[in-house]
C-alpha positions in Angstrom: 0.0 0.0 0.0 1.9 3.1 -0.9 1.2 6.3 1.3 -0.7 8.9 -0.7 0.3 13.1 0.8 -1.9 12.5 2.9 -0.9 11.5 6.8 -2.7 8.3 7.6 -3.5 7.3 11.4 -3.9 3.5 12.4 -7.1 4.2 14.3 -8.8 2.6 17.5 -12.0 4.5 17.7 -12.8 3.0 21.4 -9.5 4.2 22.4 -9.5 7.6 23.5 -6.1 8.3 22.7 -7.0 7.3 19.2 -9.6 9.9 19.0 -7.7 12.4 20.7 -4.8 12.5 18.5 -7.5 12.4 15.3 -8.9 15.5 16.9 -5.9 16.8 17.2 -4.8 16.3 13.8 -7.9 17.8 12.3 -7.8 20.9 14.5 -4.0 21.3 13.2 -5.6 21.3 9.5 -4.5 17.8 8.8 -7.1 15.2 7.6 -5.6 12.0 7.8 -6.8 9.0 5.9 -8.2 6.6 8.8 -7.3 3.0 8.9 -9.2 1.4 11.1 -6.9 -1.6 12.1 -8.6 -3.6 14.2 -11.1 -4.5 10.6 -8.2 -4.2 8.3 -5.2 -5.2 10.4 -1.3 -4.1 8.3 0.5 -6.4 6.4 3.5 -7.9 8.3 5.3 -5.3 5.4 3.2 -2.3 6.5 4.2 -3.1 9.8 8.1 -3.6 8.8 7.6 -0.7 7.4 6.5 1.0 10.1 8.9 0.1 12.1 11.3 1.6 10.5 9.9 5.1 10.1 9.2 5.0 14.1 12.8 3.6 14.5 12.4 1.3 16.7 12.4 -2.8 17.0 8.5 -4.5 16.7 8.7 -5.7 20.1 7.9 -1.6 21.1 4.7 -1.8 19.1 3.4 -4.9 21.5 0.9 -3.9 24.2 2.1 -6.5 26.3 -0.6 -5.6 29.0 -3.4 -7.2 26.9 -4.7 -11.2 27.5 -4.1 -11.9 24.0 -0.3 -11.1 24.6 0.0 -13.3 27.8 -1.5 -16.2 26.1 0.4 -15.9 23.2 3.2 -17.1 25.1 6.2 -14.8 23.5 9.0 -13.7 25.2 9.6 -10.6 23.5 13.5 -10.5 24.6 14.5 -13.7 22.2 11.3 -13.4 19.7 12.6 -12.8 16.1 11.4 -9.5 14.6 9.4 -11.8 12.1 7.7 -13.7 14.5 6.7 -10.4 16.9 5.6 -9.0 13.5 3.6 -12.2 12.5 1.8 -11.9 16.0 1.0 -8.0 15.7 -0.3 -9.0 11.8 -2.6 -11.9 13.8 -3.5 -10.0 16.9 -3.7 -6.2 16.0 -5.7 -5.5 19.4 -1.5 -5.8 20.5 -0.4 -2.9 18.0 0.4 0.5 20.0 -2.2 3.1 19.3 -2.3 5.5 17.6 0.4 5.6 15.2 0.5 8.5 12.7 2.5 7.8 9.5 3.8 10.4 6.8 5.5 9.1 3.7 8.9 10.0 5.5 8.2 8.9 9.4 5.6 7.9 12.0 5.4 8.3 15.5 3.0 6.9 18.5 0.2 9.3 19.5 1.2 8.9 23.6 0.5 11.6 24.2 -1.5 12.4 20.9 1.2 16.1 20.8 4.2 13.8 19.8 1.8 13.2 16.4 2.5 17.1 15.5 6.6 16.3 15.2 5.8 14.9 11.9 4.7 18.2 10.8 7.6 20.8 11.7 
């Protein structure tokens, strides 16, 4: 899926950090295309991908606080990025929220303000 101008947000709209940083980034004149992850989860790619533009290693982007982590039974500090990529693709409930992506970089909307960084 190539990213259009447009900022797109991976969206939770029961989380209300997810709707916070949306507000956010329609307040700042941004209107992001919305992808609503939990229905249409990313692509082990996509999610390589984001990686990469957040710079950090997959394991970050694992809420490891949910049930569906703990009974996945992964330890995080010896799983290979493919596999904690695999799980995120299989269980996107465990994907971070929100995460704002720009063709160039992304960042994790906690708190929704670290979003505007992509637009300095």
């Amino acid at each position: 899926m190539e990213l259009s101008l447009k900022p797109r947000i991976y969206h939770n709209p029961r989380c209300s950090k997810s709707r916070a940083t949306l507000a956010l980034l329609r307040d700042c004149g941004h209107e992001p295309e919305i992808i609503e992850y939990l229905q249409t989860p990313p692509s082990t790619d996509e999610l390589k991908s984001l990686v990469a533009k957040l710079g950090v290693a997959p394991s970050a982007l694992v809420r490891t606080n949910e049930d569906e982590f703990k009974q996945a039974n992964v330890d995080l500090d010896v799983a290979a990025d493919d596999q904690v990529l695999d799980l995120l693709h299989s269980q996107p409930k465990l994907i971070q929220r929100p995460i704002v992506e720009t063709a160039t970089a992304a960042r994790i909307g906690r708190p929704p303000k670290r979003v505007l960084e992509l637009f300095e």
